[in-house]
DONUKE-47232 format. One record per residue (C-alpha): residue number from 1; residue in one letter; x, y, z. Coordinates in steps of 0.2 Angstrom, whole numbers. Each point is the difference from the previous one (the first is absolute). Layout:
BEGIN
{NUM,'A',{X,Y,Z}}
...
***
This chain:
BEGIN
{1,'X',{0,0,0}}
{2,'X',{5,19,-4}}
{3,'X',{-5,17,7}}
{4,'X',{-7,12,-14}}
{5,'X',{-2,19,2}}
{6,'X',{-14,8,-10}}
{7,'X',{5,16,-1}}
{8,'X',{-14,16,-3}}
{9,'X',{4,5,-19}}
{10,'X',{-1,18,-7}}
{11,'X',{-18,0,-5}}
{12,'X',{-2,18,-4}}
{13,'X',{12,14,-7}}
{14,'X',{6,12,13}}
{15,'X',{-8,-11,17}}
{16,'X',{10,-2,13}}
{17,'X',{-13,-12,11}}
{18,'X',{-14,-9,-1}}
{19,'X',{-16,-4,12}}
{20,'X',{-5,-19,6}}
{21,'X',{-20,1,-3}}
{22,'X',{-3,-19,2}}
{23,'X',{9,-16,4}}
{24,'X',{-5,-15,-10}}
{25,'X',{15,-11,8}}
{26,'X',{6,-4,16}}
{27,'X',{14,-7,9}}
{28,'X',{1,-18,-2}}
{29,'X',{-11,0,-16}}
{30,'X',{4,-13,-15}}
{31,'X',{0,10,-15}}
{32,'X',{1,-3,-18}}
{33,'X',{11,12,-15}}
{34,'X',{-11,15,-5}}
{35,'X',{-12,-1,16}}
{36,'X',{-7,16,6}}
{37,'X',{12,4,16}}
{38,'X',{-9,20,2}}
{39,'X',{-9,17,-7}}
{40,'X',{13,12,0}}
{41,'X',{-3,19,-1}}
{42,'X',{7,15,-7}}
{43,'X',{-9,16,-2}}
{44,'X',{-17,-5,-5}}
{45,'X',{4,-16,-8}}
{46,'X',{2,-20,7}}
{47,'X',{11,-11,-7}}
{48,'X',{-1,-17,3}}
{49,'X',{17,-11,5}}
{50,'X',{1,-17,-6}}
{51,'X',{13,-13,6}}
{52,'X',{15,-4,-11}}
{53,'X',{2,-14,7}}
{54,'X',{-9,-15,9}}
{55,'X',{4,-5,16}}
{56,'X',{-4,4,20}}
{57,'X',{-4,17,6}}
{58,'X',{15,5,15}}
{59,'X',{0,17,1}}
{60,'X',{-13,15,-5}}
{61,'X',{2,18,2}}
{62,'X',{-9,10,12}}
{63,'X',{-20,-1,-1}}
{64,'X',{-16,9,-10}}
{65,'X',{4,18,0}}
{66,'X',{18,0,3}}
{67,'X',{11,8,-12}}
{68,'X',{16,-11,-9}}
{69,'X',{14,10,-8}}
{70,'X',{3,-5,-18}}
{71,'X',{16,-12,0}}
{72,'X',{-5,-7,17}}
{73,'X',{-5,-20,3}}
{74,'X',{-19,-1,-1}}
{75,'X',{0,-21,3}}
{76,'X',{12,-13,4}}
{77,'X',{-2,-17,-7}}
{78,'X',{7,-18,4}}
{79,'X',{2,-5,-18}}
{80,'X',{7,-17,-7}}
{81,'X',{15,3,-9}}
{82,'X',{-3,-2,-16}}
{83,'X',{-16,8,0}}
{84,'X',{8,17,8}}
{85,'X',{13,-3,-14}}
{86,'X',{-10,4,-14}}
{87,'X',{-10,16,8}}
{88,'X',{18,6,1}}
{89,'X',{2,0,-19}}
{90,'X',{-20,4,-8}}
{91,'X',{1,-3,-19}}
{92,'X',{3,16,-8}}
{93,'X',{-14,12,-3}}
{94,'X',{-13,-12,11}}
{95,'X',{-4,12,12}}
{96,'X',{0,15,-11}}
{97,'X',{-19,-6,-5}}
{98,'X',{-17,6,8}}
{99,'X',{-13,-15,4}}
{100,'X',{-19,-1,-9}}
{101,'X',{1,20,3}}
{102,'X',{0,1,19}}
{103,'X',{10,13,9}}
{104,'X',{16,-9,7}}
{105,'X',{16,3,-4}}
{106,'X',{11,-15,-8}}
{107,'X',{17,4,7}}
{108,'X',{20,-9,-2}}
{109,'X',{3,-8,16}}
{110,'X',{19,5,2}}
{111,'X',{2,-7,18}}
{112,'X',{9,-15,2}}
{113,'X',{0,-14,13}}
{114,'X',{10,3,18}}
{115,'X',{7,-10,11}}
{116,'X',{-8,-7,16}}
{117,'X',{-1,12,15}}
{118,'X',{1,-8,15}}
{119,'X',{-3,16,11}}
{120,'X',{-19,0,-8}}
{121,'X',{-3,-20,2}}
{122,'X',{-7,1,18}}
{123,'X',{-12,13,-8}}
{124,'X',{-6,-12,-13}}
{125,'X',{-15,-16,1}}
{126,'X',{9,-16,-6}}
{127,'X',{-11,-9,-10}}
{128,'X',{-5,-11,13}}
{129,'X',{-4,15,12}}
{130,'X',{-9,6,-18}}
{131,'X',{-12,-13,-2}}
{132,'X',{-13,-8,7}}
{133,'X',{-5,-17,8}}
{134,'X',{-12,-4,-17}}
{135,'X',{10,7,-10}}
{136,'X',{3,-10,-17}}
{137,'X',{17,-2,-10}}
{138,'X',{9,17,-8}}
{139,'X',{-6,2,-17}}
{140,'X',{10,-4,-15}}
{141,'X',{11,12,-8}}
{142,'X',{-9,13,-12}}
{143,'X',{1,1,-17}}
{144,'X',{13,13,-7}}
{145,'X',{-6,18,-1}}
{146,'X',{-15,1,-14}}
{147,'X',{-7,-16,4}}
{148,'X',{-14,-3,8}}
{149,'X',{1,-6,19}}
{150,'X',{-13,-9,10}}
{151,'X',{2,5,16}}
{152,'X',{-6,-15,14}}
{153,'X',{-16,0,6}}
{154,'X',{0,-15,14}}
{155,'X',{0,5,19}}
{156,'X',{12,13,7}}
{157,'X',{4,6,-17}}
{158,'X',{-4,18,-7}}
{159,'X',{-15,-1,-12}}
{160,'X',{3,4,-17}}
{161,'X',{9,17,-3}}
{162,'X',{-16,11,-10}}
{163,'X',{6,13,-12}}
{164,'X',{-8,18,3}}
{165,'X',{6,18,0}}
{166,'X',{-3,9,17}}
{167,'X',{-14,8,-4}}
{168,'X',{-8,-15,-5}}
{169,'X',{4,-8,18}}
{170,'X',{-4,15,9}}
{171,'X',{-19,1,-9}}
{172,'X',{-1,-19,4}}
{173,'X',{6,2,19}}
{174,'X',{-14,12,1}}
{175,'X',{-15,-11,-7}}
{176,'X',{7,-15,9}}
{177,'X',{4,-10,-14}}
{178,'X',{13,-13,1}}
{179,'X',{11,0,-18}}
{180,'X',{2,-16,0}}
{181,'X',{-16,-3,-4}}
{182,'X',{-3,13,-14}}
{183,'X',{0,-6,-18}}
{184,'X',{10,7,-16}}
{185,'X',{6,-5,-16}}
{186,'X',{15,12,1}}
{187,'X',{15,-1,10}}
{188,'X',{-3,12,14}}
{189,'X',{-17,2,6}}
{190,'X',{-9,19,-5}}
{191,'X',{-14,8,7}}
{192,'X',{-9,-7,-13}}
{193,'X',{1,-17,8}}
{194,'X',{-5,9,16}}
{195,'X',{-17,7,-7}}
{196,'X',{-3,-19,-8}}
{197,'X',{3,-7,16}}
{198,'X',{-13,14,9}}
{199,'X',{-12,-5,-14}}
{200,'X',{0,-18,1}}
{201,'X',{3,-3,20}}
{202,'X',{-13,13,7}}
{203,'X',{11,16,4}}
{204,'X',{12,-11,10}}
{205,'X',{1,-1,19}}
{206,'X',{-13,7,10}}
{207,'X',{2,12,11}}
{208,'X',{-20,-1,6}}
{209,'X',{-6,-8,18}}
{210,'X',{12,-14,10}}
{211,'X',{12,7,11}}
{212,'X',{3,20,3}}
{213,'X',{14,6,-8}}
{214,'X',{17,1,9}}
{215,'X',{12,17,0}}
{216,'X',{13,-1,-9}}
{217,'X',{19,9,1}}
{218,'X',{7,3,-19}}
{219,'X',{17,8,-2}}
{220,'X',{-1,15,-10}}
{221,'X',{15,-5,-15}}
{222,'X',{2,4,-19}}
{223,'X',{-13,10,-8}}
{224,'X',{-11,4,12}}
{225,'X',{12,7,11}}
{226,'X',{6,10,-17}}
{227,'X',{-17,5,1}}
{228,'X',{0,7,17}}
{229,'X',{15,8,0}}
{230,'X',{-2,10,-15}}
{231,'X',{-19,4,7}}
{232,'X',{8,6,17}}
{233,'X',{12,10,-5}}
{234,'X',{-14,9,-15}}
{235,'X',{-10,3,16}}
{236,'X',{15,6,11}}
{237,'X',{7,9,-11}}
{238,'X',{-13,10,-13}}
{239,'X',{-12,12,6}}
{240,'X',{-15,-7,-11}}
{241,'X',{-15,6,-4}}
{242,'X',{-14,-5,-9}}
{243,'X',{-16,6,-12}}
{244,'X',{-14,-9,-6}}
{245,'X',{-11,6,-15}}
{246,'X',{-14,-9,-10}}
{247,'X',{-4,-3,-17}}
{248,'X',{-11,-4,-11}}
{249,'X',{6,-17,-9}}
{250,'X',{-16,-2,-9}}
{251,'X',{5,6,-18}}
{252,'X',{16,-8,4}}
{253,'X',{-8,-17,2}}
{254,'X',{-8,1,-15}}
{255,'X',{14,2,-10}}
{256,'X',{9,-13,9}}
{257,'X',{-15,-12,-5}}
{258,'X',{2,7,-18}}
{259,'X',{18,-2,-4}}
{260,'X',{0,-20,8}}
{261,'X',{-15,-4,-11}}
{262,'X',{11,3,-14}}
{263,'X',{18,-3,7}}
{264,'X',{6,-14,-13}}
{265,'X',{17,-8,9}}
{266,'X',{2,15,11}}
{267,'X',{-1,-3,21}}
{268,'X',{-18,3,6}}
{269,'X',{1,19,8}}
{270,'X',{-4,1,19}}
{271,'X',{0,17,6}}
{272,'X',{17,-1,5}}
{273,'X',{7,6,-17}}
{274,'X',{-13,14,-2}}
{275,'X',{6,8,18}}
{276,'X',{18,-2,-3}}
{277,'X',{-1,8,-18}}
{278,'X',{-9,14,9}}
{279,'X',{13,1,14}}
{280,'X',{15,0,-11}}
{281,'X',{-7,13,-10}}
{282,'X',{-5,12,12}}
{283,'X',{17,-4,9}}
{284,'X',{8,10,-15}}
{285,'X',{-7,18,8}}
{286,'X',{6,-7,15}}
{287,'X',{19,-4,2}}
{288,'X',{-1,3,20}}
{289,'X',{-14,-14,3}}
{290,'X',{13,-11,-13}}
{291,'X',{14,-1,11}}
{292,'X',{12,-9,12}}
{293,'X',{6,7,13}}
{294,'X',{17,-3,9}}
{295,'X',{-1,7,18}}
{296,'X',{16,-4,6}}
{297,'X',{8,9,-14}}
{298,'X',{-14,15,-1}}
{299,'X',{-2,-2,-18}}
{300,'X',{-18,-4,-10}}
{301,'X',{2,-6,-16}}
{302,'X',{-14,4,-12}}
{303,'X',{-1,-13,-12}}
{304,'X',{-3,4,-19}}
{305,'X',{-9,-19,-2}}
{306,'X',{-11,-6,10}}
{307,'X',{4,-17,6}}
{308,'X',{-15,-7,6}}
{309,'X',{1,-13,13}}
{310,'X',{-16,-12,4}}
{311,'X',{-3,-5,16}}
{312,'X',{-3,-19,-1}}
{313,'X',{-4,-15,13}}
{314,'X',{8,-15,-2}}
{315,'X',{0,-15,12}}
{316,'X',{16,7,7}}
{317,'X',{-6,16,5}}
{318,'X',{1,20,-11}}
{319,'X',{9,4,-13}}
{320,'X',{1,13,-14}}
{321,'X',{4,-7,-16}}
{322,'X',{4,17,-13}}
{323,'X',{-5,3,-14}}
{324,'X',{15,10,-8}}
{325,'X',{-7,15,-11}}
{326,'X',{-20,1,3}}
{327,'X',{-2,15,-8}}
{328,'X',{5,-6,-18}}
{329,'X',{-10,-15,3}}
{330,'X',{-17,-6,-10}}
{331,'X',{-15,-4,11}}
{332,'X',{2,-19,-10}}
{333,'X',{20,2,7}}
{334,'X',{-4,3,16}}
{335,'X',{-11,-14,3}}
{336,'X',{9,-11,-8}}
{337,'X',{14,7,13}}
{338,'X',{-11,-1,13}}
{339,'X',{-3,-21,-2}}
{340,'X',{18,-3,-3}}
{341,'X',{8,9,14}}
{342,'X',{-14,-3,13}}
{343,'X',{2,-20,-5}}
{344,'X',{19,3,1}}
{345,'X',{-2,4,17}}
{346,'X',{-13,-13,7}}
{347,'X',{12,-15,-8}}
{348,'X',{16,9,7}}
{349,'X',{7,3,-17}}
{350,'X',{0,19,-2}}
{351,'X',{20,4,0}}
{352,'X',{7,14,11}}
{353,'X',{-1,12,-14}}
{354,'X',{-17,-1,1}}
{355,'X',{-5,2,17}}
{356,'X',{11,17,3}}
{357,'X',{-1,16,-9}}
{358,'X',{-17,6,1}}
{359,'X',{-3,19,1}}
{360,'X',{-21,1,6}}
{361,'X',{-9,-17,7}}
{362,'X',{-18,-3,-4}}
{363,'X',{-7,-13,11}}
{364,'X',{-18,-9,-4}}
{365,'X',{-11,-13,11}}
{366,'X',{-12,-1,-16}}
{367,'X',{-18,-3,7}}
{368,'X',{8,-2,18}}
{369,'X',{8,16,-1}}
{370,'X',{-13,8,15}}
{371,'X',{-7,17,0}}
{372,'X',{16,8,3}}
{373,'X',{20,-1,6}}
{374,'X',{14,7,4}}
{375,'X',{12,-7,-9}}
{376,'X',{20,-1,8}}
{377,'X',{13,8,-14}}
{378,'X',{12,-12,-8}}
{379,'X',{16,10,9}}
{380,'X',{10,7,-10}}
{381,'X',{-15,5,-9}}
{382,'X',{-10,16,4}}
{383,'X',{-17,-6,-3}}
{384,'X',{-12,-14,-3}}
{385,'X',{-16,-3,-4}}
{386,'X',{-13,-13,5}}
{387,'X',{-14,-6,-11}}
{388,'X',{-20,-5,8}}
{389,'X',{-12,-9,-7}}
{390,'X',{-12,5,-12}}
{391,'X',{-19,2,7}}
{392,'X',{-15,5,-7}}
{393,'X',{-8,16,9}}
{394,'X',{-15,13,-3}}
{395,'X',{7,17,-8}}
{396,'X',{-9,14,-2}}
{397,'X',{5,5,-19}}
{398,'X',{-10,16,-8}}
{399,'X',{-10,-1,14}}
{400,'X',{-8,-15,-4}}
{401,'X',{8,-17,8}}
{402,'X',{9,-14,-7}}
{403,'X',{8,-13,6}}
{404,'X',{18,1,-3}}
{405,'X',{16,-10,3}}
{406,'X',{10,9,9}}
{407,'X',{20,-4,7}}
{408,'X',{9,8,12}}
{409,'X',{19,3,0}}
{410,'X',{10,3,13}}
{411,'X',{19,7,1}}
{412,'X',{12,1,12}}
{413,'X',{14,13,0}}
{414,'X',{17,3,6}}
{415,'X',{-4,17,10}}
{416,'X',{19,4,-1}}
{417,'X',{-2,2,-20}}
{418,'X',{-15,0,-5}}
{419,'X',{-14,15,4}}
{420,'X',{-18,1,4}}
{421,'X',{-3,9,-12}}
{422,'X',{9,-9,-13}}
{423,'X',{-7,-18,4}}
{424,'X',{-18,9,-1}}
{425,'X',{4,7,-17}}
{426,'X',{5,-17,-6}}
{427,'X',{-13,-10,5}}
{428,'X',{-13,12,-9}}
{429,'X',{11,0,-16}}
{430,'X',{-1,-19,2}}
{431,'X',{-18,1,1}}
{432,'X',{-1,9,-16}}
{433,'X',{5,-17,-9}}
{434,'X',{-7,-13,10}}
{435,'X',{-16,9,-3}}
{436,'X',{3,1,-18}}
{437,'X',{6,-15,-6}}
{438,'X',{2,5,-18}}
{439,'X',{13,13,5}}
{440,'X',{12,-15,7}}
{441,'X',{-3,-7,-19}}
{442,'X',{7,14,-9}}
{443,'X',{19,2,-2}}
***
């Protein structure tokens, strides 16, 4: 037997460190060459780590929600020889390829084997400490990297390893759904295969009658604790304001109905695209609501394109994909913008690229958007607005009334740059196209 050191590749240009968000190993674990070991995260995406090698799990650093410097040993693997001999020398190019379109790295292992260190053994289950009573015979050795492996299935031994991006097993912890049960004709299972198994198995585990359920502790790690350090410190450190106007959607919707009924292969329009073509527009007479700014340095930077970043939940939490250039953009480009990146984000395959650089938010709920919000600004932004839903109400129009559909719209503000007055002025200038749909039609 050999000791192997998995160390934690460069799995991003310029980052130094990278956060443990789950653990799908632990000490004394039997695992098999390209095995999930754990989600990684830098910035606002997770990469998973697979093992190079196969072999028993010794050593792992640190646990969810610590950080491990790039270079440093992430796991440590009791390895037979010749199978930590040929993870020392990958055939060339094989882990410069991405997998069935999942975002993980493929990276060249460069770590070789190291001797035995004695000074750790007292640290480490033998692999009778390891196992236990009932527990059958070691599984044979795996196949060699890009062959399938069986893992063992009798008592004492890991289930089958299930393939899955992290925000597929993050949605499936939360309906209580075991993966192993979930169907797919692909390799990895999507969340596709989750809605199939919601459709066919009644919605999954109930959560309805039998015992009350208990409290539970969860450790704030990876994206969610992104989430909530960015959204203290936007509270903490920008004086917001916010201001809430309705509009009338109704000739709006009407066009929107319109232009689907005749859309050919184009996206089907949601409001979305209407109210970000609206907003980019009006943002042009507004360079001080279209800005960043950089308190440490005391300098706002008003941004000549607007930049505009879509709030969107995935199953991992916020983020804000961008859509790069929104004022140049077609209603059709937009939406079409609008499924890709928000799809992107929920299957954890939007780069970095694309979840940074925004330079005004707009955030929607759809129908569950409430009466009204106050939206939290997208720091270093300088404002934000949140989209409500769309009800139908009785308007008094030329005296007579009507009953209209009507939308309110409500904008938060960086108070430190942006004005009263000037956030009132532009949200009456936006109303002047919502209103008047054909307006947002014409070049």
């Amino acid at each position: 037997m050999a000791r192997y050191e998995f160390k934690l590749p460069d799995i991003g240009e310029g980052i130094a460190e990278a956060e443990i968000v789950a653990w799908h190993v632990k000490v004394g674990d039997e695992v098999s060459e390209d095995q999930q070991l754990a989600d990684m995260m830098t910035d606002k995406a997770t990469v998973e780590m697979e093992s190079p090698v196969a072999g028993r799990v010794v050593e792992i650093a640190g646990e969810a929600g610590d950080q491990i410097p790039i270079g440093s040993v992430l796991v440590v693997f009791e390895t037979a020889g010749a199978a930590a001999a040929a993870a020392e020398d990958p055939s060339p190019g094989a882990d410069e390829t991405q997998a069935d379109g999942e975002r993980h790295d493929q990276v060249a292992f460069t770590d070789g084997l190291v001797e035995e260190r004695p000074e750790l053994a007292a640290a480490v289950p033998s692999t009778a400490e390891a196992a236990e009573p009932e527990q059958a015979p070691a599984p044979a050795a795996p196949a060699a990297r890009g062959e399938p492996v069986e893992a063992p299935t009798a008592p004492g031994h890991p289930r089958p390893q299930v393939q899955a991006s992290p925000a597929v097993r993050a949605r499936a912890r939360d309906l209580g759904i075991d993966l192993s049960e979930v169907k797919t004709a692909a390799e990895r299972i999507r969340h596709a295969d989750l809605d199939a198994y919601l459709l066919y198995n009644g919605g999954g585990v109930s959560r309805s009658g039998g015992a009350p359920r208990q409290d539970e502790t969860v450790k704030v790690v990876g994206l969610r604790r992104r989430i909530a350090e960015n959204m203290q410190e936007a509270k903490r450190r920008i004086p917001h304001f916010t201001l809430v106007e309705e509009y009338d959607v109704s000739a709006l919707e009407q066009t929107r109905a319109m232009m689907n009924a005749d859309r050919g292969s184009n996206p089907k329009l949601t409001m979305l695209p209407f109210l970000m073509t609206a907003m980019a527009r009006t943002l042009a007479s507004y360079p001080q609501i279209n800005a960043t700014y950089d308190d440490d340095a005391q300098v706002i930077t008003r941004h000549g394109a607007v930049h505009m970043g879509m709030a969107t939940q995935t199953p991992n939490g916020l983020m804000v994909p961008v859509i790069r250039n929104a004022d140049r953009r077609s209603l059709w480009e937009l939406a079409a913008e609008v499924l890709r990146l928000s799809d992107g984000a929920r299957t954890g395959k939007a780069g970095r690229d694309e979840l940074s650089g925004s330079t005004f938010t707009i955030s929607s709920l759809g129908p569950m958007g409430g009466v009204t919000s106050t939206p939290v600004i997208n720091r270093p932004e300088v404002a934000i607005v949140a989209v409500n839903k769309v009800e139908e109400k009785p308007v008094v129009v030329d005296g007579e009334l009507e009953i209209r559909k009507r939308m309110n719209l409500s904008l938060s503000c960086d108070h430190r740059v942006v004005d009263g007055w000037d956030a009132a002025n532009f949200m009456q200038d936006l109303k002047k196209l919502i209103e008047n749909p054909l307006k947002l039609l014409s070049s």
